[in-house]
C-alpha positions in Angstrom: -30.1 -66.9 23.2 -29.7 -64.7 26.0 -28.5 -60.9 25.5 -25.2 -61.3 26.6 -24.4 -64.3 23.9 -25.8 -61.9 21.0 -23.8 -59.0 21.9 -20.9 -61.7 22.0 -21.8 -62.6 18.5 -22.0 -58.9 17.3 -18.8 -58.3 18.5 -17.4 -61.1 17.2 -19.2 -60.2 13.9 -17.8 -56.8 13.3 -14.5 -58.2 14.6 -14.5 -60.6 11.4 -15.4 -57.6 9.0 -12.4 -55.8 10.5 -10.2 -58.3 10.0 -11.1 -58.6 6.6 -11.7 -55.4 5.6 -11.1 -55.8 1.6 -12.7 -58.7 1.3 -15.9 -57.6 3.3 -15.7 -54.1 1.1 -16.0 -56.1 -2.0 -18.8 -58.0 -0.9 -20.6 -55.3 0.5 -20.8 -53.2 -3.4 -23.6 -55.2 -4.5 -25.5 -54.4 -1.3 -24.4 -50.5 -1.8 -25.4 -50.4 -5.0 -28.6 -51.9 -4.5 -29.7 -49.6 -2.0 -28.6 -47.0 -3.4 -30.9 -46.8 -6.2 -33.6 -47.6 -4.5 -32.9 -44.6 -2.1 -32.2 -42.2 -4.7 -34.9 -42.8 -7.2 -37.4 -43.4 -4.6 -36.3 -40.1 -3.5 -36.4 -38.6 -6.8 -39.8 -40.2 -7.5 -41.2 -39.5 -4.0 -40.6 -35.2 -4.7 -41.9 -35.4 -8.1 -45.2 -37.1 -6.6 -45.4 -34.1 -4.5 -44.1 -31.9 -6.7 -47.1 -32.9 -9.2 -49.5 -33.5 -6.6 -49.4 -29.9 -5.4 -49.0 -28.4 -9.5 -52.6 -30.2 -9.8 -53.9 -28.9 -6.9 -52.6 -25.4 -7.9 -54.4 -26.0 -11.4 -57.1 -26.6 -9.7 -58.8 -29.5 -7.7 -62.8 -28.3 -9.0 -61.8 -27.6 -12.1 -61.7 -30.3 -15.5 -60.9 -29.4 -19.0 -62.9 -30.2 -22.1 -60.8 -30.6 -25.5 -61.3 -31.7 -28.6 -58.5 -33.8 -29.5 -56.9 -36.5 -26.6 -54.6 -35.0 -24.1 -52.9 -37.5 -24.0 -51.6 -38.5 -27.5 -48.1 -39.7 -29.3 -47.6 -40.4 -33.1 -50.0 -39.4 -35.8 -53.8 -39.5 -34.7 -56.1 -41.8 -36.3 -58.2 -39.3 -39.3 -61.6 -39.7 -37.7 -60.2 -38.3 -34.2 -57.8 -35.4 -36.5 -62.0 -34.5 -38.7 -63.8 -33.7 -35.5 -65.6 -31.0 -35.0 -64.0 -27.8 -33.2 -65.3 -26.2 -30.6 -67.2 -22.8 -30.6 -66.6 -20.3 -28.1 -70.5 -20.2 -27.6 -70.2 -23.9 -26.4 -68.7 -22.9 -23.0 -71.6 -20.4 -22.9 -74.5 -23.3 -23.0 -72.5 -25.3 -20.6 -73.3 -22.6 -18.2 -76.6 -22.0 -18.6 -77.2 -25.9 -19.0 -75.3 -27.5 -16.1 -76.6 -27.1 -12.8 -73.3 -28.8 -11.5 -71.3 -26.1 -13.0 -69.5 -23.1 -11.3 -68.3 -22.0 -14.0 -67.6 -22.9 -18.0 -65.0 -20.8 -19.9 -63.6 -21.3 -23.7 -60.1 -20.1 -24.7 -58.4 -20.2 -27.3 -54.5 -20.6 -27.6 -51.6 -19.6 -29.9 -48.5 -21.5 -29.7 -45.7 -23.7 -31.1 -47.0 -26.8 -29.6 -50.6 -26.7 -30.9 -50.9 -24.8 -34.0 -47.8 -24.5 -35.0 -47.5 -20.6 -34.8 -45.2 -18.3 -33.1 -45.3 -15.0 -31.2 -43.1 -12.2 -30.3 -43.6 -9.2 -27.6 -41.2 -6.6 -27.4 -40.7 -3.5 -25.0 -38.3 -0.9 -26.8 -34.8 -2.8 -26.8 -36.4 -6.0 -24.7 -37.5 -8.6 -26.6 -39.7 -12.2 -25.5 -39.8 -14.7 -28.2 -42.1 -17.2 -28.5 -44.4 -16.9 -25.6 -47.9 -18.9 -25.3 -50.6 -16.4 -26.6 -54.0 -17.3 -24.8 -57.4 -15.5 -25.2 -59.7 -15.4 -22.5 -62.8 -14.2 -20.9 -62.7 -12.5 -17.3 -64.0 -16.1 -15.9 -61.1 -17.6 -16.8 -59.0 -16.7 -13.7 -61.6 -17.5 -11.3 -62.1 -20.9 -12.9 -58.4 -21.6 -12.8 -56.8 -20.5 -9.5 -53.5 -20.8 -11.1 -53.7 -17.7 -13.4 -54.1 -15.5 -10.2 -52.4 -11.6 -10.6 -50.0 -10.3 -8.1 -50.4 -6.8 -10.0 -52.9 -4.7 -11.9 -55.9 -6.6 -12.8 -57.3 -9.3 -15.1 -59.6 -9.2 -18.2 -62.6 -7.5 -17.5 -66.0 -7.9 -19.6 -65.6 -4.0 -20.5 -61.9 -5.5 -22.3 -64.1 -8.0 -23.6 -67.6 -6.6 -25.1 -65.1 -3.9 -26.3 -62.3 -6.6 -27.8 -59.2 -3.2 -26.3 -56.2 -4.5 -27.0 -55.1 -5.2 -23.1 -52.9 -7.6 -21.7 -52.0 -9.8 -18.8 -48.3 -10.9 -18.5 -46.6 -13.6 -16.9 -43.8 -12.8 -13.8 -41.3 -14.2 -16.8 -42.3 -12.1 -19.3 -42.9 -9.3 -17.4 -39.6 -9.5 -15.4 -37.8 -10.1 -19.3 -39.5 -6.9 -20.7 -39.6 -4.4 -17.9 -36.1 -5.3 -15.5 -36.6 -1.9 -13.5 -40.0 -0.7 -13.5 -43.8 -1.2 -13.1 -44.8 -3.2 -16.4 -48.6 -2.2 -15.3 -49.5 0.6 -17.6 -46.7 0.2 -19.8 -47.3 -0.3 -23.4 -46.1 -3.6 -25.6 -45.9 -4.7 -29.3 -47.2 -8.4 -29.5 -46.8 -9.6 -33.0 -47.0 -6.1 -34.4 -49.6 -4.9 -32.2 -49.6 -2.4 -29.7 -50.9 -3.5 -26.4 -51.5 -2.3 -22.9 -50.6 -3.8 -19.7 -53.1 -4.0 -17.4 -52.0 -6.8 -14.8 -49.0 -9.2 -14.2 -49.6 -13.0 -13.2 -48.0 -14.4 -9.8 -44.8 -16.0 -10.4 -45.3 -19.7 -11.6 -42.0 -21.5 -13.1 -43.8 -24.5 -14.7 -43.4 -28.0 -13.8 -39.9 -29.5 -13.9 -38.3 -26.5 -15.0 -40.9 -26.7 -18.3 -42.7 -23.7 -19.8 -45.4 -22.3 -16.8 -47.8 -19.2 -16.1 -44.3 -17.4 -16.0 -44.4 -17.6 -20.4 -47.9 -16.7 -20.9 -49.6 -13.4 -22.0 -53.4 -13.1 -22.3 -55.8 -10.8 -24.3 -59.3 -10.8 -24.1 -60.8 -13.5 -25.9 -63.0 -10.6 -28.7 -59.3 -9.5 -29.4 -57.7 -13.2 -30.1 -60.8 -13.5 -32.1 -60.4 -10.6 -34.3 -56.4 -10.7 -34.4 -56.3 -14.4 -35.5 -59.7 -15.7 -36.8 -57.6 -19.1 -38.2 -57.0 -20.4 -34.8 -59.6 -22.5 -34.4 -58.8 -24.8 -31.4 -60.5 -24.3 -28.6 -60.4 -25.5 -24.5 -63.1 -25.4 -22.4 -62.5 -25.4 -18.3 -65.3 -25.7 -16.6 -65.2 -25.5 -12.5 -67.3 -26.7 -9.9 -68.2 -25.3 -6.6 -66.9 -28.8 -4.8 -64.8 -31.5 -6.2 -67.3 -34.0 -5.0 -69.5 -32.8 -7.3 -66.3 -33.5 -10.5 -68.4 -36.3 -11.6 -71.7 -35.2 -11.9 -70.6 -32.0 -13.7 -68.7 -34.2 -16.0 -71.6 -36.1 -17.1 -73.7 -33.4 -17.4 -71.3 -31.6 -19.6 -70.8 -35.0 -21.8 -74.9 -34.9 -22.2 -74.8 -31.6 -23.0 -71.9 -31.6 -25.5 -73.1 -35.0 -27.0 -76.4 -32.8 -27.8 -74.8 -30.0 -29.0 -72.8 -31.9 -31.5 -75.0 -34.5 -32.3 -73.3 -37.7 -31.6 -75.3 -40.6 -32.3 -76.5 -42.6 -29.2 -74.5 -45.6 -29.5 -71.6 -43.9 -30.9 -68.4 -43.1 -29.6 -67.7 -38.4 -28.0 -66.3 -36.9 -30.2 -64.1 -34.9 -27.8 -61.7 -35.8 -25.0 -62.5 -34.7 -21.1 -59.7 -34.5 -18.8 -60.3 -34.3 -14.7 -57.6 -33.2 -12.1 -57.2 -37.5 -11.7 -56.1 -37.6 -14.8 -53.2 -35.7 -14.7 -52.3 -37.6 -11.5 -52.9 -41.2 -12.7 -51.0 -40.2 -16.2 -48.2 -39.1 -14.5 -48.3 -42.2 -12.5 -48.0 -44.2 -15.7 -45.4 -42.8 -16.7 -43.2 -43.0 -13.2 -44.4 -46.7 -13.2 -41.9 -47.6 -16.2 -39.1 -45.7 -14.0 -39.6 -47.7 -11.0 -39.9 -50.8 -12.7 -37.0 -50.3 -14.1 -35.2 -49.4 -10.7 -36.3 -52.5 -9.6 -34.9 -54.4 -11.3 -31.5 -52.8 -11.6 -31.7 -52.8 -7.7 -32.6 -56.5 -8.1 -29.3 -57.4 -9.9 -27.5 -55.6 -7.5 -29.2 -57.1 -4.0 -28.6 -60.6 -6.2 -25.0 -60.0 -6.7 -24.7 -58.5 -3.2 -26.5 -61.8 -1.6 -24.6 -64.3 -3.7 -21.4 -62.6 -2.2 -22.3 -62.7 1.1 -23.2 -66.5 0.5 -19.9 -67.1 -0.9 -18.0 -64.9 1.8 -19.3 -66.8 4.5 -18.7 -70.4 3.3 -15.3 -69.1 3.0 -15.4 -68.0 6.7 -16.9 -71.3 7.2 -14.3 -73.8 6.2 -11.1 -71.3 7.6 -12.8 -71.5 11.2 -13.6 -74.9 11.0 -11.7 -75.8 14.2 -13.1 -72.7 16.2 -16.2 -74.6 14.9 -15.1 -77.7 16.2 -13.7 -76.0 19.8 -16.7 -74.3 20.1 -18.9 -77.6 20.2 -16.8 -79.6 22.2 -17.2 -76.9 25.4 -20.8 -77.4 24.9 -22.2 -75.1 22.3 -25.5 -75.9 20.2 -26.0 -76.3 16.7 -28.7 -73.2 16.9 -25.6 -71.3 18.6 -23.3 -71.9 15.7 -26.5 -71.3 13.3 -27.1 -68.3 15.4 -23.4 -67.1 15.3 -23.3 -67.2 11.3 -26.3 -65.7 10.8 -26.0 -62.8 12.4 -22.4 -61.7 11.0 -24.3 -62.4 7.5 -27.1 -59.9 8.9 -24.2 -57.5 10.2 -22.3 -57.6 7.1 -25.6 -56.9 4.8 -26.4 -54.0 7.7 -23.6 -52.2 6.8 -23.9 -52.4 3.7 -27.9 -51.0 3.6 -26.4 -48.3 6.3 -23.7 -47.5 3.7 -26.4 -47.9 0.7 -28.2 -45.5 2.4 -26.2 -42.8 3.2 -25.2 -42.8 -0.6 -28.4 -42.4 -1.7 -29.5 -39.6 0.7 -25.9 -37.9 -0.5 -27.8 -38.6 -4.5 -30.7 -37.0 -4.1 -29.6 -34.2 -2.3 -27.0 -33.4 -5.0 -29.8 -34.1 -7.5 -31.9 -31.5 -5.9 -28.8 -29.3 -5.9 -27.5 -29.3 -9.1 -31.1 -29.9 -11.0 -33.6 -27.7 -8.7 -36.1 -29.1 -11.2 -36.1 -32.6 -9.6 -37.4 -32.0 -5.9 -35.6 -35.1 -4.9 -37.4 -36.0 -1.0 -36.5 -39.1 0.8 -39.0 -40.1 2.5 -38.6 -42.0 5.4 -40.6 -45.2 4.7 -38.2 -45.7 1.7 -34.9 -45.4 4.1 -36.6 -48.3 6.6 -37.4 -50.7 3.7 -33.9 -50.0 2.0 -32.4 -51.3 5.5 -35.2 -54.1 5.6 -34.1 -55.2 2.5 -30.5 -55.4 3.1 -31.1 -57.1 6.3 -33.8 -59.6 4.5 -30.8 -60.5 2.0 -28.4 -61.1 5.1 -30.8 -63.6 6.4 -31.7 -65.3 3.1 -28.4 -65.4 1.8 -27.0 -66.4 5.5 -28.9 -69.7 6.2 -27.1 -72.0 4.0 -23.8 -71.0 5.5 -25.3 -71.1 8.9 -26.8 -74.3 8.8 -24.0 -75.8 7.0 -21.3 -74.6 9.5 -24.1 -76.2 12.5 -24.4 -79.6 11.0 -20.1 -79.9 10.9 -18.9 -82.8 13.4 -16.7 -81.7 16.0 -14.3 -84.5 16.1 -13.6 -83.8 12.0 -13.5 -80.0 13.0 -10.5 -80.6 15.3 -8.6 -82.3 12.8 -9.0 -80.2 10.4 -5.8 -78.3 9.3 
């Protein structure tokens, strides 16, 4: 087919849509639809990637956390996983002097809703803060974290800490909540009844989706959380490394330590939970994975209904140009030039719709990142070339039984045909 008899047939294609504009629209919604979805929560999904990609690498990429209960866990836990052991704030203490691998090991403990169950309340004179995550640390916490980092002031300090001063460290959130108008560093608060100083606030960190960050925390020294609530027992341990090549070695090390330390059998099962910076990323790919199956198939249904319409729209174009069919032959023209001719208006009609589809979704994920900042919706650009793949793979698929159908027509009953 030369180029001058395919821009014929384009022409003559987008001539048919226009002059069946109702019908064509109708036929294209499946197509839209389709695409759409795909664009939109490929979009969605493709921000959130990045979006999670870069809150891990803000955690920390040479850093992995040591617990003693699963991270990830839903319903009741079994009884042997709720009896272990805790851990000792002395544990993160051998890990350092034991593990060669090991930057640094730090133990922490944590008062909040979500783990124990307990609440906490900081207030400024008529400023108040309910419910904010309570941690106690020691000062190589922050350096084994990069996340915790202070903008202002200072952090815990092993004079806080040998001393157990009743010092604080408070998130941008807090901070900003409790002290609108000035300096919170060298202020004084009252956490849970307490009087506390501040001596640093954190770098502004909003948390991940919108969800509880760095922004809700305030930290003591770890002597203090000690004293103040002796019943919280859980403890973390974070334990960095000086290169994240060396993650797994450090992590095996740790095990072999912590399998000494609490005696676990040889052949038995730890008795505690590690979690490395690939394990946030691969559980939040799990849970994406039952989103996009699920767009795939509703995006199936749609490209099906689309395709099944563009079948039926152009054996319907098929049988009323039966005698252009038929006038077309008898001046010469080929069965792979009639083939040709249908296949391409199926291919233009699809087009339009992906082009369409398209559009729509870029217009949904940019309202979605709009109205719910939350959701970094990104479309990416691989996603907008295999939405119009798609709809151009349905056009052919969906176009060849009308093409070869309208090819294999006689002439002479073409001619006759009324």
């Amino acid at each position: 087919m030369t180029r001058d008899e395919l821009k014929e047939n384009f022409l003559v294609a987008f001539q048919t849509l226009r002059s069946r504009k109702g019908r064509s629209a109708l036929t294209l919604l499946g197509i839209v639809v389709g695409v759409t979805s795909v664009i939109a929560v490929a979009a969605i999904i493709h921000g959130l990637n990045r979006h999670v990609a870069s809150r891990v690498e803000s955690l920390g990429s040479r850093v992995f956390f040591v617990s003693r209960l699963p991270f990830a866990h839903f319903g009741r836990l079994p009884e042997e996983i709720r009896l272990r052991k805790y851990f000792r704030y002395d544990d993160a203490r051998l890990i350092r002097e034991q593990c060669r691998s090991c930057e640094y090991a730090t133990a922490f403990g944590t008062r909040m809703m979500f783990i124990n169950n307990e609440t906490n309340e900081i207030h400024a004179g008529r400023e108040r803060v309910d419910n904010p995550f309570l941690r106690g640390v020691d000062p190589e916490y922050a350096d084994a974290i990069p996340l915790f980092s202070v903008s202002d002031g200072r952090f815990i300090s092993h004079f806080d800490l040998d001393h157990s001063r009743f010092v604080c460290v408070l998130g941008a959130g807090v901070a900003g909540s409790l002290f609108p108008a000035v300096d919170p560093v060298g202020r004084e608060v009252t956490l849970n009844g307490q009087r506390f100083e501040v001596i640093g606030v954190f770098e502004k960190d909003p948390g991940l989706f919108g969800g509880p960050g760095v922004d809700r925390f305030v930290v003591i020294p770890y002597s203090t959380f000690h004293k103040l609530y002796p019943a919280s027992k859980e403890h973390f341990i974070a334990v960095s490394v000086r290169d994240p090549l060396l993650i797994p070695k450090a992590e095996d090390e740790v095990i072999d330590i912590l399998r000494r330390l609490r005696r676990v059998p040889p052949r038995a099962p730890n008795d505690f939970d590690v979690a490395t910076p690939d394990f946030f990323t691969d559980l939040w790919n799990q849970l994406t994975g039952a989103l996009v199956l699920l767009t795939a198939v509703i995006s199936s249904i749609g490209l099906l209904v689309g395709g099944i319409g563009v079948m039926n729209i152009m054996l319907i174009s098929v049988t009323e140009r039966t005698q252009e069919i038929g006038v077309r032959k008898a001046v010469g023209a080929r069965r792979q030039d009639i083939r040709a001719q249908f296949l391409i208006e199926a291919v233009t009609l699809t087009s339009c719709g992906g082009v369409l589809g398209i559009m729509v979704g870029t217009a949904t994920a940019w309202m979605v990142r709009m109205l719910a900042p939350s959701l970094p919706a990104e479309v990416s650009l691989l996603w907008v070339s295999l939405g119009f793949l798609i709809s151009v793979s349905i056009g052919l698929f969906f176009g060849i039984y009308p093409a070869n159908r309208a090819a294999k027509l006689d002439p002479i009953v073409c001619l006759r045909y009324e």
